[in-house]
HTML snippet that shows the backbone in 3Dmol.js (N, CA, C, O; Angstrom):
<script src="https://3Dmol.org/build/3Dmol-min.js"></script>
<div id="view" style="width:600px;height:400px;position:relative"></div>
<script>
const pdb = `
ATOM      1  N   UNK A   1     -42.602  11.227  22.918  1.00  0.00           N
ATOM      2  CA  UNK A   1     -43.033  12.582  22.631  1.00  0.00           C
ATOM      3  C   UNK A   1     -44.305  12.882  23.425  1.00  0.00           C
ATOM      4  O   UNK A   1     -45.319  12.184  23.400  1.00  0.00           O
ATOM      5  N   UNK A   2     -44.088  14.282  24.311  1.00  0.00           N
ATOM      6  CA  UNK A   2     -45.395  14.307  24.867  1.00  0.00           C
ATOM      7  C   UNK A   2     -46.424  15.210  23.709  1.00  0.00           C
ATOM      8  O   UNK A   2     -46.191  16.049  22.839  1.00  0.00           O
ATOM      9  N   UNK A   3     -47.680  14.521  24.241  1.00  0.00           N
ATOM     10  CA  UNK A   3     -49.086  14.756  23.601  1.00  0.00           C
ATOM     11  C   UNK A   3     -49.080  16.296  23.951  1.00  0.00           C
ATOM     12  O   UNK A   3     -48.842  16.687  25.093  1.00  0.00           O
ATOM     13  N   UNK A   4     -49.372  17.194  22.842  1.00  0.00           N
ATOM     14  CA  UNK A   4     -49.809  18.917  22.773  1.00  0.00           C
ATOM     15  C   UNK A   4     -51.009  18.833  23.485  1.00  0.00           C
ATOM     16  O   UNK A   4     -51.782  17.876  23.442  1.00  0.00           O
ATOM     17  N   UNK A   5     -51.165  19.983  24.224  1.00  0.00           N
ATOM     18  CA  UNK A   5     -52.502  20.068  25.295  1.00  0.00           C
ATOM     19  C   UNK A   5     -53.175  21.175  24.268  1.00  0.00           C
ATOM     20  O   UNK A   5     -52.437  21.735  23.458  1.00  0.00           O
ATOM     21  N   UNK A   6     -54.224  21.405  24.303  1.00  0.00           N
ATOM     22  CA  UNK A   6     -54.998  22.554  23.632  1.00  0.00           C
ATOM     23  C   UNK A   6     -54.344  23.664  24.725  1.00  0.00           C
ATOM     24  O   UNK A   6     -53.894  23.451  25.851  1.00  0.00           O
ATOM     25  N   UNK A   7     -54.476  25.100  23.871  1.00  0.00           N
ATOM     26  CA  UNK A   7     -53.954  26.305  24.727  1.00  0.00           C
ATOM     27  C   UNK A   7     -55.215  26.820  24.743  1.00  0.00           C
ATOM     28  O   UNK A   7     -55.973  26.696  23.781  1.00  0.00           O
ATOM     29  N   UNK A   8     -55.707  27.769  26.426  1.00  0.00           N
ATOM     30  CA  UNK A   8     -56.411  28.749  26.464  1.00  0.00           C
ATOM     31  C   UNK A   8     -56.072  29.637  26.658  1.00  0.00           C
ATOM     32  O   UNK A   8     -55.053  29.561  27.345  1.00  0.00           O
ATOM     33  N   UNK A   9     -56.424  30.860  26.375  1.00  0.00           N
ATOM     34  CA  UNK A   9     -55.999  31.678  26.066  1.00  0.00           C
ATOM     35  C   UNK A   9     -56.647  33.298  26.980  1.00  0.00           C
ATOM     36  O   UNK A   9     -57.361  34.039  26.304  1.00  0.00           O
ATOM     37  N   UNK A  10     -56.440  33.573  27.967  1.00  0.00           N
ATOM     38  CA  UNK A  10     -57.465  34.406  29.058  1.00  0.00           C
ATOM     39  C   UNK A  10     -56.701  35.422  29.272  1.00  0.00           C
ATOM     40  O   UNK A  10     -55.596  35.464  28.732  1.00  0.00           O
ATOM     41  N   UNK A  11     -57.197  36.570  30.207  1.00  0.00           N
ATOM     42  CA  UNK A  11     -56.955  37.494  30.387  1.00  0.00           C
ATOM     43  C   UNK A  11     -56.880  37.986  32.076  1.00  0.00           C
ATOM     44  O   UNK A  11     -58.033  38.320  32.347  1.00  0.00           O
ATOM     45  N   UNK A  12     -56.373  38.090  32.790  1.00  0.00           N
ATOM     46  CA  UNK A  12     -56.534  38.304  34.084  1.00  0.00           C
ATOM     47  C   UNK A  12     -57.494  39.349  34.446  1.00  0.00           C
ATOM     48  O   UNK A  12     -57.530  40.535  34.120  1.00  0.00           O
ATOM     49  N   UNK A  13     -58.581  38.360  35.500  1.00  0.00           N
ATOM     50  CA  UNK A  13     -59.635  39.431  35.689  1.00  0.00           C
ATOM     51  C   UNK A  13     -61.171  38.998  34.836  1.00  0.00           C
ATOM     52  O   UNK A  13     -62.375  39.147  35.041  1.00  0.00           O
ATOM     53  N   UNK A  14     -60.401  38.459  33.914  1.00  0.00           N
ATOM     54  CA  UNK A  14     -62.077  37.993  33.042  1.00  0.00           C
ATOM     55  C   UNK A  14     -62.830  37.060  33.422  1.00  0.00           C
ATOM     56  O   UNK A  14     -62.439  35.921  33.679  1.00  0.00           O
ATOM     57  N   UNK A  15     -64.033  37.476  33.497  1.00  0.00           N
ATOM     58  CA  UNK A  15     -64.886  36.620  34.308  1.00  0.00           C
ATOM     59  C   UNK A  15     -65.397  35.590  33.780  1.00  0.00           C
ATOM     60  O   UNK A  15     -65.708  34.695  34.566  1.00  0.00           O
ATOM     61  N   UNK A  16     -65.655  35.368  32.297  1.00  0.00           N
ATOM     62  CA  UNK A  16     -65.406  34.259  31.540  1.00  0.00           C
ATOM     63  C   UNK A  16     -64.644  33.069  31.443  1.00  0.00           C
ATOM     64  O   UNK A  16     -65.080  31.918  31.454  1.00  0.00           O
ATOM     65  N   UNK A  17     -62.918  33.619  31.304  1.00  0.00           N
ATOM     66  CA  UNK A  17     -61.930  32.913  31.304  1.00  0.00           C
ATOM     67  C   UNK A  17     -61.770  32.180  32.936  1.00  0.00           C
ATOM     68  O   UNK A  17     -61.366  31.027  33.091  1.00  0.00           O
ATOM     69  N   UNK A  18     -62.145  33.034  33.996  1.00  0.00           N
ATOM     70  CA  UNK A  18     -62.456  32.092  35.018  1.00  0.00           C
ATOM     71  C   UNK A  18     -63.856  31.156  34.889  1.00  0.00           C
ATOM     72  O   UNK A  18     -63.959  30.146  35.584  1.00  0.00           O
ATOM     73  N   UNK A  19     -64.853  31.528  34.020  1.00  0.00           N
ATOM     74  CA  UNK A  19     -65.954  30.292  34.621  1.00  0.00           C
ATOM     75  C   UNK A  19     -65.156  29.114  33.011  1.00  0.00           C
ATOM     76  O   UNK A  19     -65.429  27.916  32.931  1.00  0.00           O
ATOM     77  N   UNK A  20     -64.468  29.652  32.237  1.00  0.00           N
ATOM     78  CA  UNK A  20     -64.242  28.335  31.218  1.00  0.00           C
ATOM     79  C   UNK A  20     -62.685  27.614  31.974  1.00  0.00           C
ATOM     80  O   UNK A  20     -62.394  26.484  31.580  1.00  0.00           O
ATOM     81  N   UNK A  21     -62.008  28.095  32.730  1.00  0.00           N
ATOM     82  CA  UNK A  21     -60.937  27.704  33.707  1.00  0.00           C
ATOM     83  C   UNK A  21     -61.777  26.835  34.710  1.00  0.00           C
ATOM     84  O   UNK A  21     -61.374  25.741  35.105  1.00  0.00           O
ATOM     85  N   UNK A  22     -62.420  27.135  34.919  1.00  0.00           N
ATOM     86  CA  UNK A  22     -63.134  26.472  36.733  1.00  0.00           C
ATOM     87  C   UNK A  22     -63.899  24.644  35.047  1.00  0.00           C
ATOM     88  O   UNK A  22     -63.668  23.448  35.220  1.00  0.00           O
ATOM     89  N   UNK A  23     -64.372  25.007  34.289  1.00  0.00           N
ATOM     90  CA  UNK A  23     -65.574  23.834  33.674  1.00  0.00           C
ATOM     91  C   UNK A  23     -63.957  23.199  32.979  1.00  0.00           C
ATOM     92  O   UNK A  23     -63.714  22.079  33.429  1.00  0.00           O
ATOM     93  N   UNK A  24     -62.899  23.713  32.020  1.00  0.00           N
ATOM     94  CA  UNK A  24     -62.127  22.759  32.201  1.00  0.00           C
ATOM     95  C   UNK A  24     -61.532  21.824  33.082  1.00  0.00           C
ATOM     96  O   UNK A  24     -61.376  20.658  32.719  1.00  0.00           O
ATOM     97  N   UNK A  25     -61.181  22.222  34.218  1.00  0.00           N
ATOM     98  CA  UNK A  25     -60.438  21.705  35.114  1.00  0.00           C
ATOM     99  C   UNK A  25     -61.766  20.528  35.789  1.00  0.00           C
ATOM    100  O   UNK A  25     -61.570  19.322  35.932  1.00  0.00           O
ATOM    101  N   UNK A  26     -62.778  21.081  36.049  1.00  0.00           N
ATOM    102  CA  UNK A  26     -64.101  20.338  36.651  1.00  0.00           C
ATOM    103  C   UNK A  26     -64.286  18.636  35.792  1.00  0.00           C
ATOM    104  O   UNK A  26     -64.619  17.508  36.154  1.00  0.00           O
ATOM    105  N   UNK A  27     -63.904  19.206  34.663  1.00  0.00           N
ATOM    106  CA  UNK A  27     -64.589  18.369  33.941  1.00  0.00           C
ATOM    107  C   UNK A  27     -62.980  17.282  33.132  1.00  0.00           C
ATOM    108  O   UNK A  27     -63.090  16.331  32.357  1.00  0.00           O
ATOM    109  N   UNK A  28     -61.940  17.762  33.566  1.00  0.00           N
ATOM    110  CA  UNK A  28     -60.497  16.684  33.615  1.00  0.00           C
ATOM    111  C   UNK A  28     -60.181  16.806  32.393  1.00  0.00           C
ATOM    112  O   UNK A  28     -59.949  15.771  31.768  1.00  0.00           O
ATOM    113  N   UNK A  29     -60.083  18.140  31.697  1.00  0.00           N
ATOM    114  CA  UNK A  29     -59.811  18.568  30.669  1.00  0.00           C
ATOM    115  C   UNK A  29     -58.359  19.149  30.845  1.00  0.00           C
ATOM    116  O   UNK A  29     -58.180  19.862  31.832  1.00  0.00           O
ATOM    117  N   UNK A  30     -57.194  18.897  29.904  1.00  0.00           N
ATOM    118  CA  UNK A  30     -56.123  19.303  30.412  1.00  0.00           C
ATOM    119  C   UNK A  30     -55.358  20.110  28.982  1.00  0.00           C
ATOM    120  O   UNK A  30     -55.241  19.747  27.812  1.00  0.00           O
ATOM    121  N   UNK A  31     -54.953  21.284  29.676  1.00  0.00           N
ATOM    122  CA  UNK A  31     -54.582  22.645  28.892  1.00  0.00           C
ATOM    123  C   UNK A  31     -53.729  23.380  29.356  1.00  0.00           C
ATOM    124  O   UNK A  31     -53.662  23.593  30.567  1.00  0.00           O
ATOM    125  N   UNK A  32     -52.748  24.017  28.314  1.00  0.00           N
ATOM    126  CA  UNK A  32     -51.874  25.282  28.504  1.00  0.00           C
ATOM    127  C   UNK A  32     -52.681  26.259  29.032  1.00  0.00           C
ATOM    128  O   UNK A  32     -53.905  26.198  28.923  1.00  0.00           O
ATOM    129  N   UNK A  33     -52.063  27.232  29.643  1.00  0.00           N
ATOM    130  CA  UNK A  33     -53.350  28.111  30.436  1.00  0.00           C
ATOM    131  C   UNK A  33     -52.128  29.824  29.922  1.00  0.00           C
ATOM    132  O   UNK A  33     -51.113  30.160  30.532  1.00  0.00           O
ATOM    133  N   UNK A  34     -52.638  30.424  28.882  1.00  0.00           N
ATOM    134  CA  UNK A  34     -51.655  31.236  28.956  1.00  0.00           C
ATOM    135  C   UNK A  34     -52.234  33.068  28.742  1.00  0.00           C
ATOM    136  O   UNK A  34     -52.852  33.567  27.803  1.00  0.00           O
ATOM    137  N   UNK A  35     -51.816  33.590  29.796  1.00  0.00           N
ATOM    138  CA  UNK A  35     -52.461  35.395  29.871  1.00  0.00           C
ATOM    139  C   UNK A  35     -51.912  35.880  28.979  1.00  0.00           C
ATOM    140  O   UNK A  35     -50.684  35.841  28.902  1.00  0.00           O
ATOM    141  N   UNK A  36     -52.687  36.474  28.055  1.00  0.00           N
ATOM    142  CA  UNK A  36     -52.229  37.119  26.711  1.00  0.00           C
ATOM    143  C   UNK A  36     -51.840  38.509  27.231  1.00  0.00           C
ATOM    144  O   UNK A  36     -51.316  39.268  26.416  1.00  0.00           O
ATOM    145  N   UNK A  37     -52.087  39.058  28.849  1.00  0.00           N
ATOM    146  CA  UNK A  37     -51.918  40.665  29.283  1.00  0.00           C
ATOM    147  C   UNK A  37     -50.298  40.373  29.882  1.00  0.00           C
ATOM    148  O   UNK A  37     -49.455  41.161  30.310  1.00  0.00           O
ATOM    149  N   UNK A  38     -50.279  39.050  29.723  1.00  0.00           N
ATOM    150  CA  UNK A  38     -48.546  39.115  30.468  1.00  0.00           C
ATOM    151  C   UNK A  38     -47.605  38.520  29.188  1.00  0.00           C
ATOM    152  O   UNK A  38     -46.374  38.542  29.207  1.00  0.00           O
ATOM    153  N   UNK A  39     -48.259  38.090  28.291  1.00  0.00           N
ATOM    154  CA  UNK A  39     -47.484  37.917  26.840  1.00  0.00           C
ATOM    155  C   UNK A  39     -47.691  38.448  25.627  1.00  0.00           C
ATOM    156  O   UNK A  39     -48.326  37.741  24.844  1.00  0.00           O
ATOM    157  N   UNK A  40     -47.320  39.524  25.246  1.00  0.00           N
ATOM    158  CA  UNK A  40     -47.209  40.330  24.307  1.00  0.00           C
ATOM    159  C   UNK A  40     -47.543  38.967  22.648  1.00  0.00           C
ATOM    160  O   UNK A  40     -48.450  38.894  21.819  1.00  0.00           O
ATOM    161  N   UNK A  41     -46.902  38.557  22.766  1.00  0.00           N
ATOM    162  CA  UNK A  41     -46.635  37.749  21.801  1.00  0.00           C
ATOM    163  C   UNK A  41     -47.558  36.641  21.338  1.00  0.00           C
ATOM    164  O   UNK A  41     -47.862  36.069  20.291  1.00  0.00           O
ATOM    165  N   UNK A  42     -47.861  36.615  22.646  1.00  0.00           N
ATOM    166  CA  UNK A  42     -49.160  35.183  22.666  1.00  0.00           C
ATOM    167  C   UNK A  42     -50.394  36.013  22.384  1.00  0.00           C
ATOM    168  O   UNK A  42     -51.215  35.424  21.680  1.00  0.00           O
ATOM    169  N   UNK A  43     -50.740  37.294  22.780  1.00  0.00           N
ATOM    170  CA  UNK A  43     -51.802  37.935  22.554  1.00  0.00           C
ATOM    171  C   UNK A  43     -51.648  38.027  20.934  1.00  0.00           C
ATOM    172  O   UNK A  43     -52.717  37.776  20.376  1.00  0.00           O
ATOM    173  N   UNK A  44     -50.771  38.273  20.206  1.00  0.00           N
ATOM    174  CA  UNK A  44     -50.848  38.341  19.087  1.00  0.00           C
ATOM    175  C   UNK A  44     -50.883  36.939  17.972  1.00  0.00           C
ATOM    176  O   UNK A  44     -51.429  37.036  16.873  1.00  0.00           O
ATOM    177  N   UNK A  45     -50.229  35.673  18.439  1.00  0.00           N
ATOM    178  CA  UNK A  45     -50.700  34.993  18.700  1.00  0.00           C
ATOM    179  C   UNK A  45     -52.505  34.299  18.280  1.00  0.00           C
ATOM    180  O   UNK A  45     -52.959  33.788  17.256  1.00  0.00           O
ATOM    181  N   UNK A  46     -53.017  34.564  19.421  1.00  0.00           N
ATOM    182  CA  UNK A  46     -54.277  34.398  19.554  1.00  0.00           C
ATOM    183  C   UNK A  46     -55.519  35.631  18.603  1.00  0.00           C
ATOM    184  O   UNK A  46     -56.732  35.430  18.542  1.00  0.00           O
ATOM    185  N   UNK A  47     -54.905  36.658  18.064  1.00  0.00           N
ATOM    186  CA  UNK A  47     -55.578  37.616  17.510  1.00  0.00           C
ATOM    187  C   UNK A  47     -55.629  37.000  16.237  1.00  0.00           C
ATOM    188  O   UNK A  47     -56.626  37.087  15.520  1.00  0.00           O
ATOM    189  N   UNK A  48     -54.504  36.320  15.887  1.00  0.00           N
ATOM    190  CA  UNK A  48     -54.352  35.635  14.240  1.00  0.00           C
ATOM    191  C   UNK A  48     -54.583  34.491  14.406  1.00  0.00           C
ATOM    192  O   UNK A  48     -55.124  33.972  13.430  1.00  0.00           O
ATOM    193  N   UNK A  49     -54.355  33.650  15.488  1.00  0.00           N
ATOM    194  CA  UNK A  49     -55.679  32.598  15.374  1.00  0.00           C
ATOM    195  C   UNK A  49     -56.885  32.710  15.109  1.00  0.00           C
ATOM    196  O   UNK A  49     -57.453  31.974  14.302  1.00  0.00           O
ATOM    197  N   UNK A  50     -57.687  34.043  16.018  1.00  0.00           N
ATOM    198  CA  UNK A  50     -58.971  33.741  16.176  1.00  0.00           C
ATOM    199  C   UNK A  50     -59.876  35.076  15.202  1.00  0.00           C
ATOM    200  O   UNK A  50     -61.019  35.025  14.746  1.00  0.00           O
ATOM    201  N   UNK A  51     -58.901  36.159  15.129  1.00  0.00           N
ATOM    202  CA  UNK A  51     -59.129  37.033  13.838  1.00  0.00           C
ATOM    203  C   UNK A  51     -60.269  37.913  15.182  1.00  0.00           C
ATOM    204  O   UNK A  51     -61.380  38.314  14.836  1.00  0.00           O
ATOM    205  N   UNK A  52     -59.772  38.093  16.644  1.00  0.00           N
ATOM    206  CA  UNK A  52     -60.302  39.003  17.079  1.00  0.00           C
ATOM    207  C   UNK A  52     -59.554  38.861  18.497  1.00  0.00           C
ATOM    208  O   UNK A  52     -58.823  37.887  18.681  1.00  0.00           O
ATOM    209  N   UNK A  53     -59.739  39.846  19.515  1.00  0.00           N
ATOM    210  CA  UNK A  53     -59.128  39.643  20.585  1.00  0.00           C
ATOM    211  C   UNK A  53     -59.725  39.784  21.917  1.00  0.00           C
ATOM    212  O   UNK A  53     -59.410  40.522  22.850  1.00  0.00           O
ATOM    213  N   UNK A  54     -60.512  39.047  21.818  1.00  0.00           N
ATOM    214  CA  UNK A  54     -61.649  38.498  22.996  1.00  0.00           C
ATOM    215  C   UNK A  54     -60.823  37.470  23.484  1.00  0.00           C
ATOM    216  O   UNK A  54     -59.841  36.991  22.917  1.00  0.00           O
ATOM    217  N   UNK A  55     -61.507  37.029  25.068  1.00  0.00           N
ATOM    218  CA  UNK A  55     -60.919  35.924  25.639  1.00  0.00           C
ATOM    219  C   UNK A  55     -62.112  35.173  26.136  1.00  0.00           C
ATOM    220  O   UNK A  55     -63.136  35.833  25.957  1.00  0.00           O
ATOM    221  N   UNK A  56     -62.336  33.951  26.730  1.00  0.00           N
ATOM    222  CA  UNK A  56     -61.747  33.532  26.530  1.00  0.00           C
ATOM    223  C   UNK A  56     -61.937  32.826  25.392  1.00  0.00           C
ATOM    224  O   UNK A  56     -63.005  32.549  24.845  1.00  0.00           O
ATOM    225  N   UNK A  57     -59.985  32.341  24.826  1.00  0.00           N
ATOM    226  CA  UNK A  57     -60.181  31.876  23.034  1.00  0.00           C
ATOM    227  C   UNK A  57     -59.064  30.172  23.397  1.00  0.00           C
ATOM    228  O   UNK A  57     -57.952  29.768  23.737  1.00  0.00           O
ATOM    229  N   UNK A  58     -60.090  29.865  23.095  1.00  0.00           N
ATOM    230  CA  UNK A  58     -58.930  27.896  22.585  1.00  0.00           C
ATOM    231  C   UNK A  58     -58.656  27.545  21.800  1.00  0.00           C
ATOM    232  O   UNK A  58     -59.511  28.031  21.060  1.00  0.00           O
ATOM    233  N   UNK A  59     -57.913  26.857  21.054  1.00  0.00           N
ATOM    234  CA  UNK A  59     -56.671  26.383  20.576  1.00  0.00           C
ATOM    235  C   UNK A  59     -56.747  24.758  20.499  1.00  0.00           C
ATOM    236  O   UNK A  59     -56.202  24.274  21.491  1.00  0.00           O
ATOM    237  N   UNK A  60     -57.193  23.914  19.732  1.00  0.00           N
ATOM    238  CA  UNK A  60     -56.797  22.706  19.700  1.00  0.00           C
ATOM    239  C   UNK A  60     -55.667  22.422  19.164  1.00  0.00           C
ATOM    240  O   UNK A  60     -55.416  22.984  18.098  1.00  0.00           O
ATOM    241  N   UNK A  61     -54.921  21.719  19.588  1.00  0.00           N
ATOM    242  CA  UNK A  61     -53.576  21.256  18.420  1.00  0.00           C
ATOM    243  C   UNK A  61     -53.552  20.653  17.187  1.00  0.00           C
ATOM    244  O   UNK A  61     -52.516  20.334  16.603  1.00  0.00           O
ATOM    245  N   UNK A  62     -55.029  20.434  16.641  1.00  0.00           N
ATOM    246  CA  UNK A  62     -54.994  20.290  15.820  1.00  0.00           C
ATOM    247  C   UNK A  62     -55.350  21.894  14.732  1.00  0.00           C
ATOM    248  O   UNK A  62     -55.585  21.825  13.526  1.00  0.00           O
ATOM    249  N   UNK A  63     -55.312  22.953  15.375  1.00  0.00           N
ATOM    250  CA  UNK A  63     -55.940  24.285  14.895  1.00  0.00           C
ATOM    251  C   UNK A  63     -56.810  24.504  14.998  1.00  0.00           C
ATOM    252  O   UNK A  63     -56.945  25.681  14.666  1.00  0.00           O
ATOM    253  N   UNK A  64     -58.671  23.630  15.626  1.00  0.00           N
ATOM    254  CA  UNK A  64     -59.870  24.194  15.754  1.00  0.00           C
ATOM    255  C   UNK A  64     -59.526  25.025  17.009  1.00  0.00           C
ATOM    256  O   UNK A  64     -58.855  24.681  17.982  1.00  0.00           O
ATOM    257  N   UNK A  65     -60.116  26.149  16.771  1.00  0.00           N
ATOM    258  CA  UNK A  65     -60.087  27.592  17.466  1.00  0.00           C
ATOM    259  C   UNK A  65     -61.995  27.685  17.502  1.00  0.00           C
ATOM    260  O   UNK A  65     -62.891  27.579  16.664  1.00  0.00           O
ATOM    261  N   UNK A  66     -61.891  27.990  19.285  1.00  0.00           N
ATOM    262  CA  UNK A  66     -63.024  28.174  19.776  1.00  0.00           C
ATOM    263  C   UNK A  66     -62.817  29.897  20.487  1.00  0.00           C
ATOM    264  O   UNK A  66     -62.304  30.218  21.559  1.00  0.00           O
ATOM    265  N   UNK A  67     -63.461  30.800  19.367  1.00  0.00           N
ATOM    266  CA  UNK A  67     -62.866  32.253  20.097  1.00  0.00           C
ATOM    267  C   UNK A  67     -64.322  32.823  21.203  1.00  0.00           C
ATOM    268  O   UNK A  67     -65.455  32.358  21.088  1.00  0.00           O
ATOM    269  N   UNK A  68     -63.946  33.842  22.168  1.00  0.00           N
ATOM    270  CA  UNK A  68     -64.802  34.642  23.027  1.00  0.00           C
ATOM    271  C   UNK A  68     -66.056  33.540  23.215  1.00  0.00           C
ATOM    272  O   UNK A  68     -67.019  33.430  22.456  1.00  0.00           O
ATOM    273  N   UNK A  69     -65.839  32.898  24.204  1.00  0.00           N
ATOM    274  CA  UNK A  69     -66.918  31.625  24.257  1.00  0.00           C
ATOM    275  C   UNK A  69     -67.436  31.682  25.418  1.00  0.00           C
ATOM    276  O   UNK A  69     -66.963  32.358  26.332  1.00  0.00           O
ATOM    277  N   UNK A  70     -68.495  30.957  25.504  1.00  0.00           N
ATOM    278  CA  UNK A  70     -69.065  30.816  27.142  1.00  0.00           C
ATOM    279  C   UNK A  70     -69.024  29.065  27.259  1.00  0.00           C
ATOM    280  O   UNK A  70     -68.867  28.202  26.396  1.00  0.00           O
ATOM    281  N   UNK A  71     -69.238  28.994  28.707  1.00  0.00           N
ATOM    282  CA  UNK A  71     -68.887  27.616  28.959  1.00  0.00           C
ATOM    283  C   UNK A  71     -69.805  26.582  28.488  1.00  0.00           C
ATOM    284  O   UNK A  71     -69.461  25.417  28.289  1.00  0.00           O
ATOM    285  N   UNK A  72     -71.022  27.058  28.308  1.00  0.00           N
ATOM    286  CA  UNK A  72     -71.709  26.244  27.508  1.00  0.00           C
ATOM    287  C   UNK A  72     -71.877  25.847  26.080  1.00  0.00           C
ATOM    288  O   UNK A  72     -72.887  25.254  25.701  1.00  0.00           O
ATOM    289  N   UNK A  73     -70.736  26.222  25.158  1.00  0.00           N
ATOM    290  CA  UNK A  73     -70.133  25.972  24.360  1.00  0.00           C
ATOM    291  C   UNK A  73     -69.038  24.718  23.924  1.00  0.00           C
ATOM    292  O   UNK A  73     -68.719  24.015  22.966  1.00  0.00           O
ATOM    293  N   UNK A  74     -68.700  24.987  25.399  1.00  0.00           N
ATOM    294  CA  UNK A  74     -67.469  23.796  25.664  1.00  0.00           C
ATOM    295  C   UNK A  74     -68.017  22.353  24.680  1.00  0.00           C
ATOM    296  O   UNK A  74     -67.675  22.028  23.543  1.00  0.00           O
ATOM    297  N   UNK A  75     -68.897  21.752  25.546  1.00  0.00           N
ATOM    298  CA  UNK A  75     -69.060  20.303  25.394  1.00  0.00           C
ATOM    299  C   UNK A  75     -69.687  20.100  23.640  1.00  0.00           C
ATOM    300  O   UNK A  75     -69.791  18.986  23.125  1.00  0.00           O
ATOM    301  N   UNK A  76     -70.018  21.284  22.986  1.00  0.00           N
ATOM    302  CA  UNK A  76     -70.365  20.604  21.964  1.00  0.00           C
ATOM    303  C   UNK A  76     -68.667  20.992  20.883  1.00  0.00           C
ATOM    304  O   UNK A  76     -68.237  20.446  19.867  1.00  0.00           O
ATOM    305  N   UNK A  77     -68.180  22.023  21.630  1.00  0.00           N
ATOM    306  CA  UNK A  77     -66.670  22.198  20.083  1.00  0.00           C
ATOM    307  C   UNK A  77     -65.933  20.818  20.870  1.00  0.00           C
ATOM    308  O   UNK A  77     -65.348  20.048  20.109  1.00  0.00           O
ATOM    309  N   UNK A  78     -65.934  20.501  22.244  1.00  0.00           N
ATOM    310  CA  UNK A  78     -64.751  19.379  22.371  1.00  0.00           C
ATOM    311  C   UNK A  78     -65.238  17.753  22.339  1.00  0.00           C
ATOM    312  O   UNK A  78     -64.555  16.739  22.477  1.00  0.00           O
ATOM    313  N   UNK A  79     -66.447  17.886  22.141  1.00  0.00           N
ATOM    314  CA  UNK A  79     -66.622  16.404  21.313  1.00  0.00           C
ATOM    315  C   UNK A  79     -66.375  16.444  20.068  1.00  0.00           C
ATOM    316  O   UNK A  79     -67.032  15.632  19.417  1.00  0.00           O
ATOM    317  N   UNK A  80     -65.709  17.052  19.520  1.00  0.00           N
ATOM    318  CA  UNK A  80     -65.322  16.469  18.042  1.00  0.00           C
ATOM    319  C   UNK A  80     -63.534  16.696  18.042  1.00  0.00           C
ATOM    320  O   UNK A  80     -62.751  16.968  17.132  1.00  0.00           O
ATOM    321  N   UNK A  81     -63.279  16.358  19.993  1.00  0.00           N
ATOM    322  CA  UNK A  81     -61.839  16.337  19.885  1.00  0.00           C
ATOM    323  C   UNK A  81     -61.590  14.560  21.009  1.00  0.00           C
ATOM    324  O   UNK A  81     -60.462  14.107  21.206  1.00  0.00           O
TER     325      UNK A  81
END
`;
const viewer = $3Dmol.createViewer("view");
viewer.addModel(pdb, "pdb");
viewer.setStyle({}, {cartoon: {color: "spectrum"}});
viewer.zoomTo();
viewer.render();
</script>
């Protein structure tokens, strides 16, 4: 069985979701990468995960939800993954 990746959750164009795209990938963090403006469904989705609809929003598989974040956020929600 493969291992669930955390989902992020971005928006095309957001300048956020590119600097938390550029510090995942930098840093060998590995994730679903999915545009909530090209999935109806996933945007909704992510609104009832995160109880708002900002981007960018993550998704652990275990359910911790990190919503409208900046990248310097990262390293303290994913050490407790």
């Amino acid at each position: 069985m493969m291992k669930q990746l955390p989902q992020l959750f971005v928006k095309t164009g957001c300048p956020w979701c590119h600097e938390a795209i550029e510090w995942l990938t930098a840093h060998e963090v590995a994730y679903d990468l999915i545009d909530v403006l090209q999935d109806v469904t996933a945007f909704e989705k992510m609104k009832q995960l995160s109880g708002q609809s900002k981007t960018p929003t993550l998704q652990m598989p275990d359910g911790g939800v990190l919503a409208d974040f900046g990248v310097e956020e990262l390293p303290v929600f994913l050490k407790n993954y």
